[in-house]
C-alpha positions in Angstrom: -74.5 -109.8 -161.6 -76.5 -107.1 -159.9 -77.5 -107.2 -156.4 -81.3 -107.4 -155.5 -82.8 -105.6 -152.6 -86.6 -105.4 -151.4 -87.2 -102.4 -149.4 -90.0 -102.6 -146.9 -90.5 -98.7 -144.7 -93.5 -99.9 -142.1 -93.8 -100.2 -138.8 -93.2 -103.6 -137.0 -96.7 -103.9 -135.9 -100.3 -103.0 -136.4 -100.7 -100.4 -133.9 -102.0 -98.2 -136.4 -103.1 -95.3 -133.7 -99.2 -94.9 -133.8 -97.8 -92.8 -136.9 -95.2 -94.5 -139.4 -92.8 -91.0 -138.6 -92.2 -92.7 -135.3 -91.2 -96.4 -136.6 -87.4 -97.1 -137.5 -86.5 -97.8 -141.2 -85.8 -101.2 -141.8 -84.7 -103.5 -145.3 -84.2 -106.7 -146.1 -80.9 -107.1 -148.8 -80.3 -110.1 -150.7 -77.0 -110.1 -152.8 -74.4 -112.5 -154.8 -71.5 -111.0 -152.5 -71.0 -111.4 -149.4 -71.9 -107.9 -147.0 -69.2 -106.6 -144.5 -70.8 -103.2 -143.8 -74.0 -101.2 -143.8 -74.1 -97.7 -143.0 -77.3 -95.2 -143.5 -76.9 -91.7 -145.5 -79.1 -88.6 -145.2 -78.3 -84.8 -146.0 -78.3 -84.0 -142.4 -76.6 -87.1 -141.0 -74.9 -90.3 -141.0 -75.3 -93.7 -139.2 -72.2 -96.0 -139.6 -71.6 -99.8 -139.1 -75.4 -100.4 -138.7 -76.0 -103.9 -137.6 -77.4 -106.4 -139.6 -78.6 -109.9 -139.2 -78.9 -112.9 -142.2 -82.2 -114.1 -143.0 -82.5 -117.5 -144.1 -86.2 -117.5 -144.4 -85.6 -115.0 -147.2 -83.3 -117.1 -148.8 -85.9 -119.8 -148.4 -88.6 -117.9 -150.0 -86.5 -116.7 -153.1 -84.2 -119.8 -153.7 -85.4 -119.4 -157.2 -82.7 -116.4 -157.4 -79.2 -116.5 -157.6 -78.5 -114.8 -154.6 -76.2 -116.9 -151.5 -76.3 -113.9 -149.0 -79.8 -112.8 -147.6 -79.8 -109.8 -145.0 -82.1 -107.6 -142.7 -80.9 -104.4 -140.7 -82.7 -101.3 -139.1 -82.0 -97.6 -138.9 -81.4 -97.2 -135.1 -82.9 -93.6 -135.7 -86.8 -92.8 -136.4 -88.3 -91.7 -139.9 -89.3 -88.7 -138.1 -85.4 -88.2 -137.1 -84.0 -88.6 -140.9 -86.7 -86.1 -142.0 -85.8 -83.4 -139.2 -88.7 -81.4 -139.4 -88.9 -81.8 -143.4 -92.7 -82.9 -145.2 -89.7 -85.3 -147.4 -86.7 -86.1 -148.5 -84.0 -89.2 -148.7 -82.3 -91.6 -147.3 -79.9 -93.8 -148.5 -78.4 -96.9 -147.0 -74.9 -98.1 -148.6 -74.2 -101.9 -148.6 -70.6 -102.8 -148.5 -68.6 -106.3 -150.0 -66.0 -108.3 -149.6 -64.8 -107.1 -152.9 -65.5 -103.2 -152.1 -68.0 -102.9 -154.0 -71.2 -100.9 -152.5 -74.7 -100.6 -153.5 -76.7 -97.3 -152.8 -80.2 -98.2 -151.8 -82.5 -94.5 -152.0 -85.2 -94.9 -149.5 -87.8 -91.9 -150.2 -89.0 -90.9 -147.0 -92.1 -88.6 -146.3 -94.8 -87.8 -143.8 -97.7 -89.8 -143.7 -99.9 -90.1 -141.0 -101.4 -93.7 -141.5 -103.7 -93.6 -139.1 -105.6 -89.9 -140.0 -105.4 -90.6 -143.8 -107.1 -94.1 -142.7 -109.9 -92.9 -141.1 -110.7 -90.3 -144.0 -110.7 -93.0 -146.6 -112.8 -95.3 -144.4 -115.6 -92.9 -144.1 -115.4 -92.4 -148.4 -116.1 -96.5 -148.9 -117.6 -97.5 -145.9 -121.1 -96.9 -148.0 -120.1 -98.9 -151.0 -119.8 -102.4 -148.3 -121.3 -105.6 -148.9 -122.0 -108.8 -148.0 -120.0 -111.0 -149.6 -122.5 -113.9 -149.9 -126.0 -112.0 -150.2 -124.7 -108.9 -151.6 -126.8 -107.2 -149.9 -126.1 -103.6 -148.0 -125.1 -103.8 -144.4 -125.6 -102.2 -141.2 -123.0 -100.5 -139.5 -122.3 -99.8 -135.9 -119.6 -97.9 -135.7 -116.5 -100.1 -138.2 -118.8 -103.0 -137.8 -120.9 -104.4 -140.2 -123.7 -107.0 -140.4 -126.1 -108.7 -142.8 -129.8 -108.1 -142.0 -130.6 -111.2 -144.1 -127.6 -114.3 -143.3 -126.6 -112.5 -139.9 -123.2 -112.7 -140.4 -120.9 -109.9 -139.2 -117.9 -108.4 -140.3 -115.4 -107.1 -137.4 -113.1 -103.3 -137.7 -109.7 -105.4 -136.6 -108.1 -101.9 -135.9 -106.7 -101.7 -139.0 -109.3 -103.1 -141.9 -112.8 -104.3 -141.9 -112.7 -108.1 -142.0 -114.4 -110.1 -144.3 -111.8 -112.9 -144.5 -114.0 -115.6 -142.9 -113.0 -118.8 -142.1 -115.4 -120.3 -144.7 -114.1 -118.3 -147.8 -110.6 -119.0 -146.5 -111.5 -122.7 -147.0 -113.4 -122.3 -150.2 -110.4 -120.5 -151.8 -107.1 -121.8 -150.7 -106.4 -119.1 -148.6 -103.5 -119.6 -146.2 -101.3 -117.4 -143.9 -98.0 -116.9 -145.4 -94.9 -114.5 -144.3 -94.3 -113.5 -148.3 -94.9 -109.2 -148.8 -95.7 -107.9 -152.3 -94.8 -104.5 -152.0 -94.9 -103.3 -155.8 -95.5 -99.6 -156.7 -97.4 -98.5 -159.4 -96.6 -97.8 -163.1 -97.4 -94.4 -164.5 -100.8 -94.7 -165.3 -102.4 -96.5 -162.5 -100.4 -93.3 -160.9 -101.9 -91.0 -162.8 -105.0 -91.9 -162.9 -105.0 -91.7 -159.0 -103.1 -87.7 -159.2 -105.2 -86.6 -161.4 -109.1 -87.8 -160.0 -108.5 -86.9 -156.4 -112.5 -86.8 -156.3 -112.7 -90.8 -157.8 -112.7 -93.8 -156.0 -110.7 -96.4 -156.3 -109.7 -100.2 -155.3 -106.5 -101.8 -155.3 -107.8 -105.4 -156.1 -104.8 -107.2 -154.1 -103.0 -104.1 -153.5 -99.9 -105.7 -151.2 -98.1 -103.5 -149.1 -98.4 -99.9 -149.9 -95.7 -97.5 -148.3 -97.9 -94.4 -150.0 -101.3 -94.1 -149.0 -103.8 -92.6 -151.3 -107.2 -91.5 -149.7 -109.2 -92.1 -153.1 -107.9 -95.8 -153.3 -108.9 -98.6 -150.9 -106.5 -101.7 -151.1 -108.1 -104.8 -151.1 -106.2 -107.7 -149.4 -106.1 -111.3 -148.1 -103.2 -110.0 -146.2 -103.2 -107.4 -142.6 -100.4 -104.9 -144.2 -100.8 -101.7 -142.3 -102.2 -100.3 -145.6 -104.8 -102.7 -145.9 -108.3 -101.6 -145.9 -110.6 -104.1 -146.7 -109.9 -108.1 -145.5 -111.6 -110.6 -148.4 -111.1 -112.9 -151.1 -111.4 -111.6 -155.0 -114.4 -113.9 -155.7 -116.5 -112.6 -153.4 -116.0 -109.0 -152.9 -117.4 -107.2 -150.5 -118.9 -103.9 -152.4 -122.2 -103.3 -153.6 -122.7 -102.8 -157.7 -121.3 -100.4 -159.5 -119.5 -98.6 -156.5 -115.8 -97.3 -157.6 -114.9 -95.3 -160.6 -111.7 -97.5 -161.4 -110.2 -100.7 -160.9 -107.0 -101.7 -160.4 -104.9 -105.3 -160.4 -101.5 -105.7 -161.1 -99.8 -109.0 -161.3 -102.6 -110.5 -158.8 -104.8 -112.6 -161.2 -102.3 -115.2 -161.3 -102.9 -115.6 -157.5 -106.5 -116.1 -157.4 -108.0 -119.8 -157.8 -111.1 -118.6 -159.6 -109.8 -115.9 -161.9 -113.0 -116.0 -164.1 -114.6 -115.5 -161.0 -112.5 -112.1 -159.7 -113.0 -110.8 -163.2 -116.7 -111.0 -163.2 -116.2 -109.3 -159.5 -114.0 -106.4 -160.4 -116.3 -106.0 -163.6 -119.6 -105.4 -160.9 -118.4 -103.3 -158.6 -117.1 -100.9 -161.7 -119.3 -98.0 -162.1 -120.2 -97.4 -165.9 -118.2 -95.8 -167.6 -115.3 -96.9 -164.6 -111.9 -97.6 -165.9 -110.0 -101.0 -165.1 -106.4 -101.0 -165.3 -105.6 -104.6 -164.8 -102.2 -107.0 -165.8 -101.4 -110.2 -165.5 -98.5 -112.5 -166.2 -97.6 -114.9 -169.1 -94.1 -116.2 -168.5 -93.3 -115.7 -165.5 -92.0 -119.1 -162.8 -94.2 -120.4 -160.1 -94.3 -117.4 -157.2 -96.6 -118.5 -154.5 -98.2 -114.8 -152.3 -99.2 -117.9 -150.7 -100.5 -119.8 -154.3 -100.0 -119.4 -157.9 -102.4 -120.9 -160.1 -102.8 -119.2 -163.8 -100.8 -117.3 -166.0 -102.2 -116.3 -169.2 -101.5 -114.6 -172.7 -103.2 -111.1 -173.9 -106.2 -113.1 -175.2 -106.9 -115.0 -171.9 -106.6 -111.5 -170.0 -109.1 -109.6 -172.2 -111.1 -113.2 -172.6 -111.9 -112.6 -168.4 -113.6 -109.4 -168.8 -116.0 -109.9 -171.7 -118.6 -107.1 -170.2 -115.9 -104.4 -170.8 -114.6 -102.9 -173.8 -110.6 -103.0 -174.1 -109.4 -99.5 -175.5 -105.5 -100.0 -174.3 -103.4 -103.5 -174.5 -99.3 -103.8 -174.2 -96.6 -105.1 -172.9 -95.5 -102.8 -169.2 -91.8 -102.4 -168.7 -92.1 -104.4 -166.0 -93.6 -107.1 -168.1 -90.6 -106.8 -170.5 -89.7 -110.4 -172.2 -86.7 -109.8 -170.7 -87.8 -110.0 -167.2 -89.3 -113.6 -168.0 -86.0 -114.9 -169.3 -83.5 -113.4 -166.7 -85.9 -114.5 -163.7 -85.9 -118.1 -165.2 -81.8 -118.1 -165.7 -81.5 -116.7 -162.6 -84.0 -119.5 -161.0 -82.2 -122.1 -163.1 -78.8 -121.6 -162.1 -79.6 -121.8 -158.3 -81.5 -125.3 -159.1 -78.5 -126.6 -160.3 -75.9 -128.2 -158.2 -72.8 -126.3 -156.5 -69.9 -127.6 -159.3 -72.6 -127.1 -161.9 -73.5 -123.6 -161.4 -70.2 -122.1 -163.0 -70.6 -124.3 -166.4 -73.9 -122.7 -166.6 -72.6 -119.1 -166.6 -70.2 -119.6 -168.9 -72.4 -121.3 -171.4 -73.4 -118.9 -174.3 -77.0 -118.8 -175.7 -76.0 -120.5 -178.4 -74.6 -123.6 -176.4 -77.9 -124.2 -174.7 -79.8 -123.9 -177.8 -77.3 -126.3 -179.3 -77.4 -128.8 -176.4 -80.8 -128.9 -175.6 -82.2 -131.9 -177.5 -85.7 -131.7 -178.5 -87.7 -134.4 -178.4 -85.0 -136.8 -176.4 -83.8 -137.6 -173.5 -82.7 -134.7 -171.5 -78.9 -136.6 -170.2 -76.7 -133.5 -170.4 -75.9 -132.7 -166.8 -77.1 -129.1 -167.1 -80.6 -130.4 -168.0 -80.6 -134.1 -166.2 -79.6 -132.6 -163.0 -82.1 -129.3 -162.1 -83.4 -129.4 -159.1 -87.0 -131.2 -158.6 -88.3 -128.2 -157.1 -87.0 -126.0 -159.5 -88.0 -127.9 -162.5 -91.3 -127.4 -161.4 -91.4 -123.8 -161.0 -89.9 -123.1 -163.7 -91.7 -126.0 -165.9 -93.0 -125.5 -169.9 -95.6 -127.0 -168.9 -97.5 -129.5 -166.4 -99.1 -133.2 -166.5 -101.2 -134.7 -164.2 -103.2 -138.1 -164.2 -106.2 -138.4 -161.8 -109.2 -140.5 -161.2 -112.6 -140.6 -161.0 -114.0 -141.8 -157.8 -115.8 -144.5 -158.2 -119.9 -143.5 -156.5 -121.0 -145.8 -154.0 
């Protein structure tokens, strides 16, 4: 089985006056071997035996994967340093095993001056703010805004304006949590972004971007250094019709209204505005902190009913075979140690075999998945509640 590793290039704080070029590389590595050696590649140099730490609160957020050996380590060297005097180029860090294998992680590295490109975009979308619960336009002085009817007023933190109040935090389930989504984009959200340097776009839970784009503002419940805008997606924080595309990938799922986020992102398009929006359909429990809805193609397009759909598939990165290796893989680390191997070496055709529908599930492979990961990985759900009785 493949390793896995999750790349994260950002600086270890929010001091966003100070440019990423002067923050060290680091990466957090997660594989089924165990790692002897790490060592960091570029054209112009070489860092050996790089240090490296494990990181059990990564093995604790994805113990739905079958990977045992969770790592973080840092280039002792500055982006700046691995460019040496280059607008881009590469670096790759080699992960050694016990076994001598290696994987080659390629790190893309280029300048990009956070805080400059910031302070461009802000002045493009600092017009189209809002208030959340009038809707009304603000008044600004300076990065802070305020409502001239409710009074209430939205902070610059340093790095994004702030509408995550402690109200809609309440209202929405909204909870701190130490998880980073740090997807990229597929082709033609990228595209569409390259090609309409002029448009404005939002990034409707945009995660952690390592490339900024001055024509997108990412949207975020979370104080990445690429965030923009603080706020939850039922309440968004833009006036009417204010960006010419909007964009949501695998966020919907997240959101505890998504009827309501739809109807949002639908508002603040401008007519004739694009929305380039997808959302899961089996896919296990993944909590960025919450999970609440997945949904098929017609429960996607039945949350937009104001827009026309022109364009509906199935992404690459949507691939039925991303739904059924993520649930094996989740599967086999629910099951106990001396259970794990019987599981690999079953064939398709042996679970379809054994699994009996309709009865008691008493094979061992079934009978003994974990709690927790019969749940997240669950065909379904049951609940029984009550009515409180009025008094």
């Amino acid at each position: 089985m493949d390793s896995f590793h999750h790349l994260i290039v950002c600086p270890n704080t929010l001091e966003t006056d100070k440019i990423p070029e002067h923050r060290r590389v680091s990466i957090l590595f997660a594989s089924v071997e165990p790692i002897t050696r790490v060592r960091f590649i570029s054209q112009d140099a070489a860092e050996n035996d790089v240090p490296f730490v494990a990181r059990p609160d990564i093995a604790k957020i994805q113990a739905n994967l079958p990977f045992r050996h969770h790592i973080s380590f840092e280039s002792g060297r500055t982006i700046k340093d691995w460019l040496n005097g280059k607008e881009e180029g590469e670096l790759i860090a080699q992960v050694f095993h016990e076994s001598g294998a290696y994987n080659l992680i390629k790190i893309p590295l280029r300048k990009y001056r956070h805080r400059e490109l910031k302070d461009r975009k802000f002045e493009r979308f600092a017009g189209t703010l809002a208030c959340p619960y009038c809707r009304l336009t603000l008044s600004r002085s300076d990065r802070t805004f305020s409502c001239p009817s409710c009074g209430k007023v939205f902070p610059y933190n340093g790095n994004a304006v702030d509408f995550l109040t402690s109200d809609l935090r309440s209202e929405f389930g909204i909870t701190d949590t130490t998880n980073v989504s740090d997807h990229g984009y597929d082709a033609r959200i990228s595209d569409a972004i390259a090609s309409n340097p002029d448009k404005l776009y939002i990034d409707v839970g945009a995660g952690f971007k390592y490339l900024g784009y001055e024509n997108v503002v990412n949207f975020e419940i979370v104080d990445y250094p690429s965030t923009d805008v603080l706020g939850v997606g039922e309440r968004l924080p833009f006036a009417n019709d204010s960006f010419d595309g909007v964009f949501s990938a695998v966020v919907l799922e997240h959101v505890k209204d998504p009827f309501a986020c739809a109807r949002e992102m639908s508002r603040i398009l401008k007519p004739g505005g694009e929305l380039l929006c997808a959302a899961p359909f089996l896919q296990p429990r993944h909590g960025y902190p919450n999970h609440y809805y997945n949904m098929t193609r017609e429960g996607l397009v039945n949350l937009f009913p104001d827009l026309q759909v022109v364009e509906s598939d199935v992404p690459n990165y949507l691939h039925p075979m991303a739904a059924i290796t993520w649930i094996l893989s989740g599967y086999f680390q629910g099951l106990p140690a001396e259970l794990q191997q019987d599981f690999l070496d079953a064939k398709v055709g042996d679970l379809l075999r054994l699994f009996p529908t309709g009865k008691s599930l008493d094979h061992p492979l079934f009978a003994r998945l974990s709690p927790e990961m019969r749940e997240a990985l669950a065909c379904g759900n049951f609940i029984r509640a009550i009515k409180p009785i009025q008094k």
